[in-house]
LOBA-445469 format. One record per residue (C-alpha): x, y negated, z negated. Coordinates in Angstrom, 3 decimals, decimal comma. Example, Ala and Ser with C-alpha at 12.3 -4.5 7.8 and 13.67 -1.06 7.14 Angstrom:
% residues 2
[[12,300; 4,500; -7,800]]
[[13,670; 1,060; -7,140]]
//
This chain:
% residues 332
[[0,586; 1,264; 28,323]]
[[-2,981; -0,151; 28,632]]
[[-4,498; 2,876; 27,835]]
[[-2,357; 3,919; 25,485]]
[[-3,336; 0,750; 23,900]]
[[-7,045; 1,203; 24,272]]
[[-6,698; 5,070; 23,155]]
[[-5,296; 3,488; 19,812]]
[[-7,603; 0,961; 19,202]]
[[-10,551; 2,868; 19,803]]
[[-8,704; 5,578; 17,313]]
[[-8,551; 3,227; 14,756]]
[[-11,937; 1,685; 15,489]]
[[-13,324; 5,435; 15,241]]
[[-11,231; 5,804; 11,614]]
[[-12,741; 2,882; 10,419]]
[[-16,552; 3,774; 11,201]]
[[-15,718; 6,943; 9,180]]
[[-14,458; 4,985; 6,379]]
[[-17,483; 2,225; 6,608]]
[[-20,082; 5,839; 6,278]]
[[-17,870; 7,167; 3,409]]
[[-18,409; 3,971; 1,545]]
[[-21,976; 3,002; 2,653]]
[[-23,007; 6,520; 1,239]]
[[-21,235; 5,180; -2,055]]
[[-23,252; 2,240; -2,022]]
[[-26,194; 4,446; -0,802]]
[[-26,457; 7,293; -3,150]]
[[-24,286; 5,980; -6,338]]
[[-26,892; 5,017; -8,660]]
[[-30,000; 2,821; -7,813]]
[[-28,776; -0,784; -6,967]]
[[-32,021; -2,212; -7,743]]
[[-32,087; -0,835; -11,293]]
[[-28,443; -2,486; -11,550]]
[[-29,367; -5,522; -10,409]]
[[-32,296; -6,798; -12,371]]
[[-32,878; -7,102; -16,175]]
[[-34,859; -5,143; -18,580]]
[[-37,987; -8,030; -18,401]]
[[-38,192; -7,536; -14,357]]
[[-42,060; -5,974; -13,447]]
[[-42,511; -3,678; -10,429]]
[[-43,260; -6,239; -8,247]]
[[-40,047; -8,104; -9,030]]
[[-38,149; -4,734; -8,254]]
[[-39,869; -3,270; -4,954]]
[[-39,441; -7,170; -4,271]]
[[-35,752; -7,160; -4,346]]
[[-36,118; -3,491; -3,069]]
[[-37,290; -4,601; 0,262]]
[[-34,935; -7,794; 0,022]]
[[-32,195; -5,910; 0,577]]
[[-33,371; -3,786; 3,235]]
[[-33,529; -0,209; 1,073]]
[[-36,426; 0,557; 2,444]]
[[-35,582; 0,661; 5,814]]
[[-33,840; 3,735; 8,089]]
[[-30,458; 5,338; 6,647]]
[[-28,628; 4,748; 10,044]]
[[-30,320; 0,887; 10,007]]
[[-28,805; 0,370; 6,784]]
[[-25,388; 1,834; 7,468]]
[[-25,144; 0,168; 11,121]]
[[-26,044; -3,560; 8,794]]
[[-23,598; -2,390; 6,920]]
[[-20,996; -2,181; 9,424]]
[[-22,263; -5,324; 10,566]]
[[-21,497; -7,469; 7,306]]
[[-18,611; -5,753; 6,620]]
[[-17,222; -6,693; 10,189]]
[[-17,872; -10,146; 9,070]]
[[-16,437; -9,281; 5,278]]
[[-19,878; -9,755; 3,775]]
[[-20,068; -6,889; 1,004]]
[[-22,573; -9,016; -0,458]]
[[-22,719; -9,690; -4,718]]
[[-20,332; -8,010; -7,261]]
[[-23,026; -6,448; -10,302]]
[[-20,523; -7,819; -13,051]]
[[-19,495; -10,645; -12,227]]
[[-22,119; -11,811; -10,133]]
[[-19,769; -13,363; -6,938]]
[[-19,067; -12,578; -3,456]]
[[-17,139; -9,721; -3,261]]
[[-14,688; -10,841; -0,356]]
[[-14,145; -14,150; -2,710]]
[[-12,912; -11,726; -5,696]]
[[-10,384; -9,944; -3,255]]
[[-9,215; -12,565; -1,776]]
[[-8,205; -14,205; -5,274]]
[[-6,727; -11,133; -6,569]]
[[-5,274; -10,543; -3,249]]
[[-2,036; -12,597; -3,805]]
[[-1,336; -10,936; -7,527]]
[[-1,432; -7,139; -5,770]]
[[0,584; -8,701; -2,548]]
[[3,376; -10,480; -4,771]]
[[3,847; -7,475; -6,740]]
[[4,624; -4,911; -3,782]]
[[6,908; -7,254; -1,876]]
[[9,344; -7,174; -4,818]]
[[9,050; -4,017; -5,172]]
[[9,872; -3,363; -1,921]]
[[12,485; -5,517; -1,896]]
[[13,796; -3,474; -5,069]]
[[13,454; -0,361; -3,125]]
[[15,395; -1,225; -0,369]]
[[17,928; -3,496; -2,619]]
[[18,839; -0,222; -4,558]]
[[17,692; 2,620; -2,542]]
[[20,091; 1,949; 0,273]]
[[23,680; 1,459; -1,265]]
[[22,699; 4,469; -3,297]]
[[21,663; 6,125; -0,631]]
[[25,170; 5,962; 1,024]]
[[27,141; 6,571; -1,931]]
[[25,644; 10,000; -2,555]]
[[26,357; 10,471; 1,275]]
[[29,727; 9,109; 1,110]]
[[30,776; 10,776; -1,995]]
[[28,634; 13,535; -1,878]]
[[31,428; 15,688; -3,994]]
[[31,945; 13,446; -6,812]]
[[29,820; 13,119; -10,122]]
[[28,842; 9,713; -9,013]]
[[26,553; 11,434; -6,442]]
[[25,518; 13,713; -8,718]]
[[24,271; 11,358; -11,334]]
[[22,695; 9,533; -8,945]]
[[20,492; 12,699; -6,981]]
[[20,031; 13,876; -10,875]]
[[18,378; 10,064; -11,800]]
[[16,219; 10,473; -8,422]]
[[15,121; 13,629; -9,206]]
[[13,930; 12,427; -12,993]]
[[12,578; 9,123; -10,664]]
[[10,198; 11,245; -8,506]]
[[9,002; 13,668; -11,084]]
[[7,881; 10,884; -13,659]]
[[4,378; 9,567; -13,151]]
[[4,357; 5,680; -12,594]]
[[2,021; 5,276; -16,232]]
[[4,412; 6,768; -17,984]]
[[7,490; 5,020; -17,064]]
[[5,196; 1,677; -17,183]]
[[4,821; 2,534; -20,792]]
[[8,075; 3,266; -21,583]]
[[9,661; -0,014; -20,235]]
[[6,999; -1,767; -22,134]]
[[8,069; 0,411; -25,143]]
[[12,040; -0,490; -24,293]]
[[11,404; -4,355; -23,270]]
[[8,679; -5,962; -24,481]]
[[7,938; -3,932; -28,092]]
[[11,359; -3,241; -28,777]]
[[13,597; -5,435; -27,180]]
[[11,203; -8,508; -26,625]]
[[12,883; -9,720; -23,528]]
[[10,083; -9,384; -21,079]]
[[5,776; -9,697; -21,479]]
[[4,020; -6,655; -21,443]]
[[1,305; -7,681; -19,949]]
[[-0,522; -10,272; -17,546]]
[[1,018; -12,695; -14,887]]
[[2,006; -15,607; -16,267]]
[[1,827; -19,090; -14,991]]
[[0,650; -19,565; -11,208]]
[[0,697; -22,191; -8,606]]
[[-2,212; -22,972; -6,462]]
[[-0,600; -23,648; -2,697]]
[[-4,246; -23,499; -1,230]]
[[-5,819; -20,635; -1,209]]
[[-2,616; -18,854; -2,266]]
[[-1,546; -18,390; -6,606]]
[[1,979; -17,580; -6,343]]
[[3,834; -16,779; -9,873]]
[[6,696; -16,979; -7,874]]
[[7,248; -20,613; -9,080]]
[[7,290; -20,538; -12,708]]
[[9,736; -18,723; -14,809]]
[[6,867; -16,478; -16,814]]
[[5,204; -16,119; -13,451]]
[[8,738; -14,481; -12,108]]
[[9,498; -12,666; -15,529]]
[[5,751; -11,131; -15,808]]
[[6,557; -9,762; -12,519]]
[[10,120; -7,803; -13,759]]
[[8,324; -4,682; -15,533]]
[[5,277; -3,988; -13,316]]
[[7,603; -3,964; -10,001]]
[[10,640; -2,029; -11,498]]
[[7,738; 0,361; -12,276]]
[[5,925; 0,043; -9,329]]
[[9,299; 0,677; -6,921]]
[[10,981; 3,401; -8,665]]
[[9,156; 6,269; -6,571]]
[[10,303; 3,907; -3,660]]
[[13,845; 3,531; -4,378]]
[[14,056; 7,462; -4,555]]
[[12,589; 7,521; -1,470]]
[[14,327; 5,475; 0,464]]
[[17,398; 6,452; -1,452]]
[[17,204; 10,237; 0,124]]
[[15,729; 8,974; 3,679]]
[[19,258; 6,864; 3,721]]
[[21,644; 10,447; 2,432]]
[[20,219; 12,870; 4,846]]
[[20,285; 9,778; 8,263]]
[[24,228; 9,157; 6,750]]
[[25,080; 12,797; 6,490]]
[[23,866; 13,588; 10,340]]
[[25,239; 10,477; 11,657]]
[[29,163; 10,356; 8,973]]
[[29,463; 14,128; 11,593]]
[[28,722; 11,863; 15,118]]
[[31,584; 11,572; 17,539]]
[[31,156; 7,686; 17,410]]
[[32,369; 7,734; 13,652]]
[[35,211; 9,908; 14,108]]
[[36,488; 7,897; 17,219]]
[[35,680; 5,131; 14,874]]
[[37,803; 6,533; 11,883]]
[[40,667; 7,418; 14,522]]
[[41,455; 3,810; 15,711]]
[[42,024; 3,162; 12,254]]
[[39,173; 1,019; 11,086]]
[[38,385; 0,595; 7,230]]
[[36,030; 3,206; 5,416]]
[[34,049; 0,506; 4,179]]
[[33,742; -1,381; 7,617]]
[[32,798; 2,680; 9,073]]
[[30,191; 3,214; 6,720]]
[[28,687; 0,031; 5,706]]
[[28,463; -1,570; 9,378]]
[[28,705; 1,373; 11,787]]
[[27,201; 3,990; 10,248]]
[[24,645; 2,354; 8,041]]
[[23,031; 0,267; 11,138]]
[[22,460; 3,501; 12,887]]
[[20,601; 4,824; 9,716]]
[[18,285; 2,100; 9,331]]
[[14,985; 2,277; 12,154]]
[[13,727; 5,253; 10,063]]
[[13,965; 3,650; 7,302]]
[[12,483; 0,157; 7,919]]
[[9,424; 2,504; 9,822]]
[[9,042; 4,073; 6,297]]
[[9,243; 1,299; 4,396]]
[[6,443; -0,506; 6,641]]
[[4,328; 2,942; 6,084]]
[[4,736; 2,680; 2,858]]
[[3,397; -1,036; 2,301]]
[[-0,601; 0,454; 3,018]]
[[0,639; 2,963; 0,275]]
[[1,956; 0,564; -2,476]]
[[-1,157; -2,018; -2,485]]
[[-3,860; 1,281; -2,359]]
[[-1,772; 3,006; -5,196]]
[[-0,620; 0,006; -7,087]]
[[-3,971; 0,353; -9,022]]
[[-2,247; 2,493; -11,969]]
[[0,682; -0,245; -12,346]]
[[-1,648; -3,034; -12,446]]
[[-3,926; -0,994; -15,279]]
[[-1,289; -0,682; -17,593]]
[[0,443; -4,081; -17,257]]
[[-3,119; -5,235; -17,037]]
[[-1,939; -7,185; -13,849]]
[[-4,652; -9,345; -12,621]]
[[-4,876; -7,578; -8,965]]
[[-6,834; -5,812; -6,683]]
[[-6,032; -2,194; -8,069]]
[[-7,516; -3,711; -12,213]]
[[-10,544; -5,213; -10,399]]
[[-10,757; -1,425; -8,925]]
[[-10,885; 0,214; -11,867]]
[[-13,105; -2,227; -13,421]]
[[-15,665; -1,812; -10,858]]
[[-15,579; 1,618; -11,610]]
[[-15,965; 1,659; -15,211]]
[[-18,934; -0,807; -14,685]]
[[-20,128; 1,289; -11,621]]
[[-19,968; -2,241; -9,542]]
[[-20,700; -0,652; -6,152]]
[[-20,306; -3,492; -3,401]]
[[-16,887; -4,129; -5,337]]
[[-16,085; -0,180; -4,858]]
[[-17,219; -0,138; -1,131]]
[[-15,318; -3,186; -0,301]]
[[-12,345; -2,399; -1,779]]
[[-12,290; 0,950; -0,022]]
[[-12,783; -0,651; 2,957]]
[[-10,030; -3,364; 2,853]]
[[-7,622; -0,515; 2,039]]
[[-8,605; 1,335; 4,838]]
[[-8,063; -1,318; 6,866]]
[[-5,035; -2,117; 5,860]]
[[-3,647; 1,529; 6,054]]
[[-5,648; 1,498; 10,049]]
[[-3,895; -2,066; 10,455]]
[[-0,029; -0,697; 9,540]]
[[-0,287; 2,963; 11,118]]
[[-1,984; 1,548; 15,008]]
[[1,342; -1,259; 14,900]]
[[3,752; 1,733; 14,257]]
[[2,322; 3,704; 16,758]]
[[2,485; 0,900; 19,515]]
[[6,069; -0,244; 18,191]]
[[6,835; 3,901; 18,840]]
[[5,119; 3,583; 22,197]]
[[6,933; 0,633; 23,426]]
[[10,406; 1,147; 21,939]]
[[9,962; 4,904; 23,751]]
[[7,833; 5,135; 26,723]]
[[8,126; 8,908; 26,893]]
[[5,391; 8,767; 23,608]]
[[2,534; 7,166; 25,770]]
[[3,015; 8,967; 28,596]]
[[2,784; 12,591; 26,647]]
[[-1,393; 12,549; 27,011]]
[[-1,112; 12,285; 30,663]]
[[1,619; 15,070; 30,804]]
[[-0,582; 17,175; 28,443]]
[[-3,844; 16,494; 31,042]]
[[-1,282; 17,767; 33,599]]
[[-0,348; 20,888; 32,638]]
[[-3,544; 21,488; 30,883]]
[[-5,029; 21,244; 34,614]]
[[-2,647; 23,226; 36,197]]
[[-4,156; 26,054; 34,271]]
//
């Protein structure tokens, strides 16, 4: 297990160098920071100054391994917009991008399950049929569009729900939550409904094809035959045996949610880590770029290495596959 351990971490230590190059070229190679960085007044002096300040004078490979080393210690150094830390403008839009993928998770899994195993259970009745015909529309629409038509439907039309922004907050140290306040919870209603739809369809067909294989087990039918309840066979029995593939997908799909959330949180203009993003990029703010590619990455490194230990330690035949594979490979 120890070197299965070991063979992960250095794995996701080796993914994460790549990453640090791909965004220290960015940094690199997008556009001249110096020329970003000072004003129209600055002399020559002032720039090759600053120039040598920041070290872009020296080696490529001393550059990218200080880069590695302030980004180990999260120091992307100063956004070009808004002039602040870069780490300090994640971490406050952290929470905003956070809040909004736990509901919709949450939604996913609130809806995408019972549907799940009604169009398993009554796979032969319209029911099921409407409801593989709505995930089908679900997966095919892109998440900007149906942003913009439940802003169309709620907020222009209907006026139940803002269109755009996150309400009221509360400060609980570090943390804003909008959790607390009622326009904090109803600015959150549109952006995770759209946010979780692709989700819900997910999960909604992971659940139909795990109750399918396991509704034609022997353990169901001896289950059926001592004359328990339908509901009791498929919504305790057979549902908790359809569930570990979908909680593993659902933690997956966490990294996903926060790196793609970025197109939900442009056109609710929700005050996250995916609008700073795209801000960065329409003001070319490069340390703001790098580190948010980097904190995804991690993230993404973080979730995938803790599945793959989980796998390793729930089933011990996974970590000892390399050592079979050197086997047999030296047999030959």
């Amino acid at each position: 297990m120890l070197a299965f351990l070991l063979k992960r971490l250095l794995n996701a230590a080796f993914v994460m160098l790549a990453v640090a190059f791909l965004a220290f070229m960015i940094f690199r190679f997008f556009g001249d920071p110096v020329e970003m960085m000072v004003n129209e007044q600055a002399t020559q002096s002032d720039r090759a100054e600053l120039r040598e300040r920041l070290g872009l004078n020296d080696g490529l490979m001393t550059q990218y391994a200080r880069f590695v080393g302030n980004a180990v210690q999260g120091d992307f150094g100063i956004s070009y917009r808004n002039q602040q830390d870069v780490m300090v403008l994640l971490a406050d839009r952290f929470p905003a991008t956070f809040e909004l993928v736990i509901v919709a998770t949450v939604l996913s899994l609130v809806i995408g399950i019972p549907f799940g195993v009604l169009t398993a259970v009554y796979q032969e009745r319209k029911l099921a049929d409407g409801l593989q015909l709505g995930s089908i529309i679900g997966v095919s629409l892109p998440s900007f569009v149906v942003g913009i038509l439940l802003i169309l439907v709620f907020s222009v039309t209907l006026g139940w729900l803002p269109a755009f922004g996150r309400g009221d907050t509360v400060d609980i140290g570090w943390w804003s939550s909008g959790f607390f306040t009622s326009s904090g919870r109803a600015a959150l209603v549109l952006p995770s409904i759209s946010l979780s739809l692709f989700q819900i369809t997910l999960v909604m067909r992971l659940v139909r094809a795990e109750m399918l294989e396991v509704l034609r087990s022997d353990f169901i039918k001896f289950a059926r035959a001592r004359g328990l309840p339908l509901s009791v066979v498929h919504w305790r029995h057979a549902l908790r045996n359809c569930l570990m593939p979908v909680i593993t997908l659902t933690g997956m799909q966490i990294g996903n949610l926060i790196a793609f959330a970025l197109v939900t949180e442009t056109v609710f203009q929700w005050p996250g880590m995916g609008l700073l993003f795209i801000q960065a990029v329409t003001f070319v703010d490069i340390p703001v770029m790098a580190a948010y590619l980097m904190v995804v990455a991690f993230i993404f490194v973080l979730i995938n290495t803790l599945v793959d230990i989980t796998y390793a330690y729930v089933d011990p035949r996974l970590r000892n596959d390399a050592s079979v594979k050197g086997g047999a490979s030296n047999g030959h």
